[in-house]
C-alpha positions as CSV (number, residue, x, y, z in Angstrom):
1,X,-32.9,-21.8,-16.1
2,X,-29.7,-23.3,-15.6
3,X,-28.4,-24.0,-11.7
4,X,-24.8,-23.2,-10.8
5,X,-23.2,-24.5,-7.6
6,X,-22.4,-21.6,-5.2
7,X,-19.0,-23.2,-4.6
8,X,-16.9,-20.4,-6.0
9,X,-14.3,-22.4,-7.0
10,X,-10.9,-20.2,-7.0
11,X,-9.3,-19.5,-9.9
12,X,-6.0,-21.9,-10.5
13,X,-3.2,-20.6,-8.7
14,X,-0.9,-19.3,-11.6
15,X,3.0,-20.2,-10.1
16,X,5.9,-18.8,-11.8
17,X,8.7,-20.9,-10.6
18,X,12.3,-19.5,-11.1
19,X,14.7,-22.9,-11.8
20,X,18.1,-21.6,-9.7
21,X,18.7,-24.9,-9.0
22,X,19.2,-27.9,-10.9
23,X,18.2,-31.3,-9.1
24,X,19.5,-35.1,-9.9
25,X,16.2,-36.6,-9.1
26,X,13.1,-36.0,-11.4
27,X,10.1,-36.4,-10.1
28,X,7.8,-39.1,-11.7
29,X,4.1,-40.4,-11.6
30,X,3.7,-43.7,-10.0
31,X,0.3,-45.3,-11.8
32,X,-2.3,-47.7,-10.0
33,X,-4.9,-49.7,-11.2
34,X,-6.7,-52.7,-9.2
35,X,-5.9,-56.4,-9.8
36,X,-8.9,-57.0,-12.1
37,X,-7.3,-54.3,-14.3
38,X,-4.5,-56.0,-14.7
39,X,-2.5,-53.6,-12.0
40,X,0.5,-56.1,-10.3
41,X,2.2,-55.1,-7.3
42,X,5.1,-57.8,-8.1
43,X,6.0,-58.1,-11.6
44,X,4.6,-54.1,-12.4
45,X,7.0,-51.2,-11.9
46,X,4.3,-48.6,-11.6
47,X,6.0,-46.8,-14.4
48,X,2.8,-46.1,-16.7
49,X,-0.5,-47.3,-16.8
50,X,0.4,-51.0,-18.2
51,X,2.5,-51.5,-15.7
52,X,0.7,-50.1,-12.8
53,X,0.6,-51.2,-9.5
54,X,-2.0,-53.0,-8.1
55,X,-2.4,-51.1,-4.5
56,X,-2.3,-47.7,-3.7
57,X,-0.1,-49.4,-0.6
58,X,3.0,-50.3,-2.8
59,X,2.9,-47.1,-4.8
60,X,3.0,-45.0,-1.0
61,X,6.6,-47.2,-0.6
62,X,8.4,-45.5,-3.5
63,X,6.9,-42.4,-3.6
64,X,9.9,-39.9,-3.4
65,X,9.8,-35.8,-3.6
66,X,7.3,-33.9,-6.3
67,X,5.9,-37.5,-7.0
68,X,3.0,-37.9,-7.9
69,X,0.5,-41.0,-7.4
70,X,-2.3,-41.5,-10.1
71,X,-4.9,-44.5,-8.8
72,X,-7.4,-45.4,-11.3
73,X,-11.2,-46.0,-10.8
74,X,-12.2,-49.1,-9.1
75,X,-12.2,-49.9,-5.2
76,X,-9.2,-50.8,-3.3
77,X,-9.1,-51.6,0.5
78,X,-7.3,-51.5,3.6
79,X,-6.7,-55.1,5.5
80,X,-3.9,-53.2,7.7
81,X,-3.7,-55.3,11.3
82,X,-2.3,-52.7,13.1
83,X,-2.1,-48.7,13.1
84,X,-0.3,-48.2,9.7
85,X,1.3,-44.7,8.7
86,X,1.5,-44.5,4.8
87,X,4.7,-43.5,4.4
88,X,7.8,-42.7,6.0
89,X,9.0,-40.1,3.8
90,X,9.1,-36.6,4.7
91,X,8.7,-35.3,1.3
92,X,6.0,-33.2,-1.0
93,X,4.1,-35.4,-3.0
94,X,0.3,-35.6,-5.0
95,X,-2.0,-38.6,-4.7
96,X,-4.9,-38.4,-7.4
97,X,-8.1,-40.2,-8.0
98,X,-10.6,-40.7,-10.4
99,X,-9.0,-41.5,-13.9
100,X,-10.5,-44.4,-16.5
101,X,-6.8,-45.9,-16.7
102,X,-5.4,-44.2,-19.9
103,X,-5.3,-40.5,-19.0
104,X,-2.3,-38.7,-19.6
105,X,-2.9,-35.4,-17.6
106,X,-5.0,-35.0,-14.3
107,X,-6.8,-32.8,-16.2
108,X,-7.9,-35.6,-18.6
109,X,-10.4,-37.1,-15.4
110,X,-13.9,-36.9,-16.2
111,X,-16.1,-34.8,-13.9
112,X,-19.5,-36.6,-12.7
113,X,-23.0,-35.6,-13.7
114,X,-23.7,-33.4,-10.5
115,X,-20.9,-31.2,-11.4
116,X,-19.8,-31.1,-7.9
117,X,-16.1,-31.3,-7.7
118,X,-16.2,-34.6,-5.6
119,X,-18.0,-36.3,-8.4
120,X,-16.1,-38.1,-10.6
121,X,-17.4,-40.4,-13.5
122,X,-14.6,-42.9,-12.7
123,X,-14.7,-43.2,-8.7
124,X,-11.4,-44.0,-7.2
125,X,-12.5,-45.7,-3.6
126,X,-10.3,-46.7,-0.8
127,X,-12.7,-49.1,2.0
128,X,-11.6,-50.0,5.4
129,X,-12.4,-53.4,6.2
130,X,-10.4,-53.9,9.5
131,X,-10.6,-50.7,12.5
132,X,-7.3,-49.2,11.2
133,X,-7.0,-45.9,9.4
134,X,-7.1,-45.6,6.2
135,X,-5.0,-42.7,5.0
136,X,-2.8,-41.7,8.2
137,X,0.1,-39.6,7.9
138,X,2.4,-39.0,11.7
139,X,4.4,-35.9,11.8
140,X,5.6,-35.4,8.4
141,X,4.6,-33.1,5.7
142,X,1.3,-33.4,3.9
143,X,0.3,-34.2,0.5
144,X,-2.3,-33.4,-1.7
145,X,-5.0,-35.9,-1.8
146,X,-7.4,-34.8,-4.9
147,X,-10.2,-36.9,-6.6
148,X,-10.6,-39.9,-3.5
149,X,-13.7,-41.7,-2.0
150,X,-12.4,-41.9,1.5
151,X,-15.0,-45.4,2.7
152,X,-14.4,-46.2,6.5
153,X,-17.1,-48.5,6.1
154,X,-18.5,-47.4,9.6
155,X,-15.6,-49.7,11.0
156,X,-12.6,-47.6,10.8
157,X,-11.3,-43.9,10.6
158,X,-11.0,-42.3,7.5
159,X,-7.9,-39.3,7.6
160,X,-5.4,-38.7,10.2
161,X,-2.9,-35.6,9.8
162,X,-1.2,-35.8,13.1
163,X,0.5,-32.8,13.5
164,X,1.6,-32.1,10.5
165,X,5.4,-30.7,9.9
166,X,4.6,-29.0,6.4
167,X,1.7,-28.5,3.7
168,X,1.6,-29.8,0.3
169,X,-2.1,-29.1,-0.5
170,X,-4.5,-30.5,1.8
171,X,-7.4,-32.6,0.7
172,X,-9.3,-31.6,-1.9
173,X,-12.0,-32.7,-4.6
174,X,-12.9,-35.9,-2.1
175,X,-15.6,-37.8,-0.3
176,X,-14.8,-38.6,3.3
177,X,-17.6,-41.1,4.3
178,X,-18.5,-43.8,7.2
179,X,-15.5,-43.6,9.1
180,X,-15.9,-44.5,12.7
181,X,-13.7,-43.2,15.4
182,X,-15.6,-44.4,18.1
183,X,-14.7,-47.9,18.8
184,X,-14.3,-49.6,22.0
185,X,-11.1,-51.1,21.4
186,X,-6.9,-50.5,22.5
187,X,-6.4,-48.8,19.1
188,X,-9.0,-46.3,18.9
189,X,-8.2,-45.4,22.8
190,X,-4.7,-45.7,23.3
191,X,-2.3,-43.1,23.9
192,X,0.4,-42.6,21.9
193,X,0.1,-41.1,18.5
194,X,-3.5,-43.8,17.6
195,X,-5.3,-41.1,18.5
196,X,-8.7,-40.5,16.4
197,X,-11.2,-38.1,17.5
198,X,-13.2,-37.7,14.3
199,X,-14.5,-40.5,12.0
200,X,-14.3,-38.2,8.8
201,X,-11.0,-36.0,8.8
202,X,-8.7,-35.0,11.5
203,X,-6.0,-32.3,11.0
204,X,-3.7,-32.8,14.6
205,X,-4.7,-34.7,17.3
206,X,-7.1,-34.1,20.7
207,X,-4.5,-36.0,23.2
208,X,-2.2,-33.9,25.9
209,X,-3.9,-30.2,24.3
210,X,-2.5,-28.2,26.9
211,X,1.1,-29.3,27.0
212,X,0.7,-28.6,22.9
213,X,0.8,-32.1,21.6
214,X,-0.9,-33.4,18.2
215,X,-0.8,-29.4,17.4
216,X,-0.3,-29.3,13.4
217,X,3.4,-27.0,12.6
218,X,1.2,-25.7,9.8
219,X,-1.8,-24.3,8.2
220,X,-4.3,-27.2,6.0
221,X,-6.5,-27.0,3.4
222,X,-9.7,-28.9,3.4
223,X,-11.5,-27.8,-0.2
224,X,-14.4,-28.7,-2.3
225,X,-14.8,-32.0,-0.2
226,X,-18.1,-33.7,1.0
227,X,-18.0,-35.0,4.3
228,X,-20.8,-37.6,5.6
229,X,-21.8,-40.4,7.6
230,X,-18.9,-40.3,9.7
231,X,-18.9,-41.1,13.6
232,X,-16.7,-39.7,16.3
233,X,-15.9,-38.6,20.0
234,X,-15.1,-34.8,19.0
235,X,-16.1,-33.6,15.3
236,X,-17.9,-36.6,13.8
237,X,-17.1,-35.4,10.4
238,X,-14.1,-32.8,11.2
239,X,-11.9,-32.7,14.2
240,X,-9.5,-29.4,13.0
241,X,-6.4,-27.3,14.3
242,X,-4.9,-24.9,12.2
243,X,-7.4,-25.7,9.1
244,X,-9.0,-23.8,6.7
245,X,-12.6,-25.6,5.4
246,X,-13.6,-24.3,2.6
247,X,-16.4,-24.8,0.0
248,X,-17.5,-28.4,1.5
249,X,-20.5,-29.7,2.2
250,X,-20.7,-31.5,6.4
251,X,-23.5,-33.8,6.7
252,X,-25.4,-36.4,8.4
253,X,-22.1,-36.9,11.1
254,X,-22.6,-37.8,14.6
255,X,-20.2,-36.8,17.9
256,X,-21.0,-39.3,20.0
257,X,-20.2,-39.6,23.9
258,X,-17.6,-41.5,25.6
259,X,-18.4,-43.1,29.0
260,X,-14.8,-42.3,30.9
261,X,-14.0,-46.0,31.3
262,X,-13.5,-46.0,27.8
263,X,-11.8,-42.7,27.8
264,X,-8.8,-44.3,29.7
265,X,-5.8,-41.7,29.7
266,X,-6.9,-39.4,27.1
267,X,-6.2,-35.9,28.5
268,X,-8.6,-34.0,26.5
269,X,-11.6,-35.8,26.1
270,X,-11.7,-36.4,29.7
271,X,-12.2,-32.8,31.0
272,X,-15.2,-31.0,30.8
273,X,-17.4,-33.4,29.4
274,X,-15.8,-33.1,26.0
275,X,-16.8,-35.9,23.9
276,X,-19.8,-36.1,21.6
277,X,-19.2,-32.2,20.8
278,X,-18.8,-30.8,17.5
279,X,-21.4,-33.2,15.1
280,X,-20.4,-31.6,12.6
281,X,-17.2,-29.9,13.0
282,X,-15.0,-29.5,16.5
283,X,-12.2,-27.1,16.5
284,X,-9.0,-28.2,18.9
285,X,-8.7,-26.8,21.7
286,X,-6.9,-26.1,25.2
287,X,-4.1,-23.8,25.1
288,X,-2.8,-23.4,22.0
289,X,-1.5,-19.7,20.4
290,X,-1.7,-19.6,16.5
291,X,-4.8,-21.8,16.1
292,X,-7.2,-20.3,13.9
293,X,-9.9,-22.9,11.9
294,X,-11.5,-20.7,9.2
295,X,-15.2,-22.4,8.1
296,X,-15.6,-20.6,4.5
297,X,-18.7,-21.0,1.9
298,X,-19.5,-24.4,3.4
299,X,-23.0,-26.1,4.0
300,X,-23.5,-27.5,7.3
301,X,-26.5,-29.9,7.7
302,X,-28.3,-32.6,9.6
303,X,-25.5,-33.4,12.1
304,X,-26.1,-34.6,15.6
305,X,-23.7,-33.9,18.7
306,X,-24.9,-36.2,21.8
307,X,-23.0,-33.3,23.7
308,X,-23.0,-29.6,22.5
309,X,-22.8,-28.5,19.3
310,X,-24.5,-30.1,16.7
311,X,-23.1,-28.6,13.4
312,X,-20.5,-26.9,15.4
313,X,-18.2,-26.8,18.1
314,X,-15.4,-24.4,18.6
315,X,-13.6,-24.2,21.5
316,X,-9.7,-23.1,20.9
317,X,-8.1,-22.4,24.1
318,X,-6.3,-19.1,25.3
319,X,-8.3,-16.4,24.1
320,X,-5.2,-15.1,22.6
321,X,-4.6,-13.2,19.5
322,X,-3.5,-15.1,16.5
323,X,-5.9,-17.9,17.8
324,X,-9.7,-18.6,17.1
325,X,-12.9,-19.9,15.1
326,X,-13.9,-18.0,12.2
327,X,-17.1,-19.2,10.4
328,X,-17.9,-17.1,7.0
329,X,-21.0,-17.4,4.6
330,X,-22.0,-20.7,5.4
331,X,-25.1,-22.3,5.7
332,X,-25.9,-24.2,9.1
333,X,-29.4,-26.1,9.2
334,X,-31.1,-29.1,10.7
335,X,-28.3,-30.0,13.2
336,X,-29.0,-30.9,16.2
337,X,-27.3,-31.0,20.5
338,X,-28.4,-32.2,23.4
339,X,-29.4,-29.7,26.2
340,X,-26.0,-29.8,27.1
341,X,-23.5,-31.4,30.1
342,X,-22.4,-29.9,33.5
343,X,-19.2,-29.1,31.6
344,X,-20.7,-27.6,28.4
345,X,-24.5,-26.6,29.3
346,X,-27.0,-25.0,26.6
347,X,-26.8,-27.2,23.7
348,X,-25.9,-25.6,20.5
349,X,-28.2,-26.8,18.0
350,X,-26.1,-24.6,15.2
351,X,-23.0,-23.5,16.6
352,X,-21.6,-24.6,20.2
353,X,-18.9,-21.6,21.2
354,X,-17.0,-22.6,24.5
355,X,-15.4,-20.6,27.0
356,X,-11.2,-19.3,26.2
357,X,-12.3,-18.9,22.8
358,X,-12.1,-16.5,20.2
359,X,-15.4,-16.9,17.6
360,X,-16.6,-14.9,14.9
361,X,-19.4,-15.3,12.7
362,X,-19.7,-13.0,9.5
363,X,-22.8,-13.5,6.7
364,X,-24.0,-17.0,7.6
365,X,-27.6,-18.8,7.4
366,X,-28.8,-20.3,10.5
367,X,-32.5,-22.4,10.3
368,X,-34.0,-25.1,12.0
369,X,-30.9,-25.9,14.5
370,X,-32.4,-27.9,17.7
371,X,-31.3,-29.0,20.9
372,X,-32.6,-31.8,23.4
373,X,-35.7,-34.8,23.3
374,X,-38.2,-31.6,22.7
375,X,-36.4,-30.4,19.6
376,X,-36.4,-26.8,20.9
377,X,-35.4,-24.4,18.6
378,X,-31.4,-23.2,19.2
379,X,-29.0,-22.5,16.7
380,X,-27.1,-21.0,18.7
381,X,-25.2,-21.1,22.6
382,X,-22.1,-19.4,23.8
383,X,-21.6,-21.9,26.7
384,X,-19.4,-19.6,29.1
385,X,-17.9,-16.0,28.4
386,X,-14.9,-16.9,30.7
387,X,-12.4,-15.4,29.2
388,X,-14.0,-15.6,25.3
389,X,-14.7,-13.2,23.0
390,X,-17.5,-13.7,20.5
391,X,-18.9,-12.0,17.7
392,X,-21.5,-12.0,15.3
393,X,-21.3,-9.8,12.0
394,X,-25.2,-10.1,9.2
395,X,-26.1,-12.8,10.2
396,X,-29.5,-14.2,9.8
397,X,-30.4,-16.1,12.9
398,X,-34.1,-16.7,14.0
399,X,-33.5,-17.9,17.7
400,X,-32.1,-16.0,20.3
401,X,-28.4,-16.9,21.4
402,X,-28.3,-18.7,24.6
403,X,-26.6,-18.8,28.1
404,X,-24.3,-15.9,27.1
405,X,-24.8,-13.0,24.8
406,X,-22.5,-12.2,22.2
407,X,-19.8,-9.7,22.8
408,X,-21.3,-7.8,19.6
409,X,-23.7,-8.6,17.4
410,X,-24.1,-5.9,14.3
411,X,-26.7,-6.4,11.4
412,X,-28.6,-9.3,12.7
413,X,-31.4,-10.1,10.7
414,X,-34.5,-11.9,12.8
415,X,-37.0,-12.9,10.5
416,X,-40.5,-13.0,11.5
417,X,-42.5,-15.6,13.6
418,X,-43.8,-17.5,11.0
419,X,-41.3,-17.0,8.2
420,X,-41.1,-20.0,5.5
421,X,-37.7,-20.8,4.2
422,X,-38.3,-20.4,0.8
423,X,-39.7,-16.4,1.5
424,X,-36.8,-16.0,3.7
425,X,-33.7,-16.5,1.3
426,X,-35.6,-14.9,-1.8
427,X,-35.8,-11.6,0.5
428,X,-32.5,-12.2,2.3
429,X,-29.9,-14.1,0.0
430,X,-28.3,-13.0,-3.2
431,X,-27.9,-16.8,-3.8
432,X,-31.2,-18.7,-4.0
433,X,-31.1,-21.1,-1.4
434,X,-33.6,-24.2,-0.7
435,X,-34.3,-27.5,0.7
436,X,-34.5,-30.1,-1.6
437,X,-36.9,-33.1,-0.5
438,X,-34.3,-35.2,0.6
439,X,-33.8,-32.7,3.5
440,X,-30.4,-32.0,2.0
441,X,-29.1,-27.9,1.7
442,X,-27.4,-26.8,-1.4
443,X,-26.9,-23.8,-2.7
444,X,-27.5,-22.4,-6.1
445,X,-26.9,-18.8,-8.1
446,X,-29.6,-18.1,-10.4
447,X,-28.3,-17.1,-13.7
């Protein structure tokens, strides 16, 4: 029988767009293709694919409004010495990987054998190979990255939207892998905008929280993305404000502490024991109104928080309406916390929710989430309910939450001591879930 992905992708999004306006630039493509390939950042014009460029670099120093940036398969990397923002322009513009190097529509890539929409036949890879970020992006508006192997080759940080002025599409289609965040050096630590808290992905910033800095102006899109192997001081694969997450698979990430001498004047990381929080995912926090992260249809697995909250952290400030964590149909498994700080006690194998914070949980899997050296079962801990609000909607959970009890918790299911996996989602889920033998969660419909 044949297997579909339960990554429901969305239909296209059908715009009807009214010309009342006639405009004296037309936006182009700008084509790359690496050296070997014959791309040529000094006698190329980037005009089609025989003239391409030869670094995704060069293309990012033309790119104008509408543009859009095709980069063909084959690995390019980043030898920046310092902290390098892409671009300078404040415009809307597309940045595409995963083509063969004759396509003349996006829709022309090639999809891998998986079928999973970050598998492409023809890779496009962009590899750190100095401590600098690789696709950073400071207060302007953001693009749409679609199609790109993100490679911080456990040396450097992958994605940086620091507080983003407008949306052009988010990040979508893309592997975000081995970025590290935790370094002990002046970039990774100073203040100022080189401010990393996640290895993988970070929508706004963790620095000055309560006076609102690094807060994104707008909502971002994280889609269809797999995010893995990444390393960082909050959210080792995600660190999000004002982010939707949404059909992606988290994996194998690690939040890893930061001893306070290293911390130096980092505002946020320095109070309440908040690094190493969020293995998975960490939400922003302190007081911010209008910060909701929405976690939708994604599989969260195998992550490790050396604080609290090993798939999850969320902790957005205020308790205020129009602010909060919402985490819907997911699947959160084998992550795991330690037993927790004096800032942050309980752990959080599964799901960390911090005090000020709004959380709700509707229709999500929890199994196997563990916390401390004895592995103890506990997917999930509400670490304070100062001031928070937290609720749980059909959910199946089998541990008891810790430290605090939910503010509601309506159509729990608790399966049985004793309960295997496999018997549980054939009597519980309408998709057919398992464990494959690599220990990696995926989903599948039947049909």
């Amino acid at each position: 029988m044949k297997k579909k992905s339960i990554f429901n992708f969305l239909p296209p999004l059908l715009l009807a767009v009214a010309m009342m306006f006639s405009f004296s630039v037309t936006a182009k493509t700008i084509y790359v293709k690496t050296a070997s390939a014959g791309g040529d950042d000094v006698n190329g014009d980037g005009q089609t694919w025989g003239t391409a460029y030869a670094t995704y670099q060069k293309a990012m120093s033309v790119v104008a409004a509408n543009d859009e940036v095709w980069i063909a398969a084959g690995t390019y990397i980043t030898d920046y010495t310092s902290a390098t923002v892409l671009t300078s322009n404040d415009v809307a513009f597309s940045i595409y990987g995963g083509f063969t190097g004759d396509e003349t529509s996006v829709n022309d890539r090639q999809q891998g054998a998986s079928g999973y929409p970050w598998d492409f036949a023809n890779p496009t890879v962009i590899q750190a190979t100095t401590e600098h970020p690789i696709f950073y992006i400071n207060n302007k508006r953001t693009p749409l990255v679609d199609g790109i192997i993100f490679d911080g080759n456990n040396m450097a940080p992958c994605i940086l939207f620091r507080q983003p002025t407008n949306y052009s599409g988010g990040i979508k289609n893309c592997i975000v892998k081995n970025g590290n965040a935790y370094r002990e050096s002046p970039f990774a630590y100073s203040t100022g905008t080189n401010d990393f808290a996640s290895g993988g992905i970070n929508i706004g910033s963790d620095r000055n929280e309560a006076s609102g800095s690094g807060m994104p102006a707008v909502n971002t899109l994280i889609e269809n993305c797999l995010i893995e192997n990444n390393t960082g001081r909050l959210g080792g694969g995600i660190f999000a404000k004002r982010t939707t997450i949404i059909n992606c698979v988290v994996r194998n990430n690690l939040a890893k502490a930061v001893a306070s001498s290293i911390v130096g004047n980092y505002t946020a990381t320095r109070d309440n024991g908040c690094t190493g929080n969020g293995g998975g995912i960490a939400t922003g926090h302190w007081n911010n109104t209008s910060n909701v992260v929405n976690i939708i249809n994604c599989v969260i697995t195998g992550n490790t928080a050396e604080g609290v909250g090993g798939g999850v952290q969320a902790y957005i400030g205020g308790n205020s309406a129009g602010s909060g964590c919402n985490i819907i149909n997911c699947i959160i498994a084998d992550n795991h916390s330690s037993d927790g700080t004096s800032g942050m006690p309980g752990g959080g194998g599964g799901l960390n929710t911090a005090q000020w914070t709004i959380s709700n949980v509707y229709n999500t899997l929890f199994w196997n989430n563990t916390k401390g050296a004895a592995n103890t079962l506990n997917d999930i801990n509400r670490s304070s309910n100062s001031s928070s609000t937290f609720n749980l909607y059909n959910n199946i959970i089998p541990t008891a939450v810790t430290t605090q009890q939910p503010n509601s918790n309506t159509g729990a299911i608790v399966p049985a001591t004793g309960t295997v996996a496999a018997d549980l989602f054939a009597a519980y889920g309408s998709d057919q879930i398992y464990k494959t033998q690599s220990g990696i969660w995926l989903g599948f419909d039947e049909g």
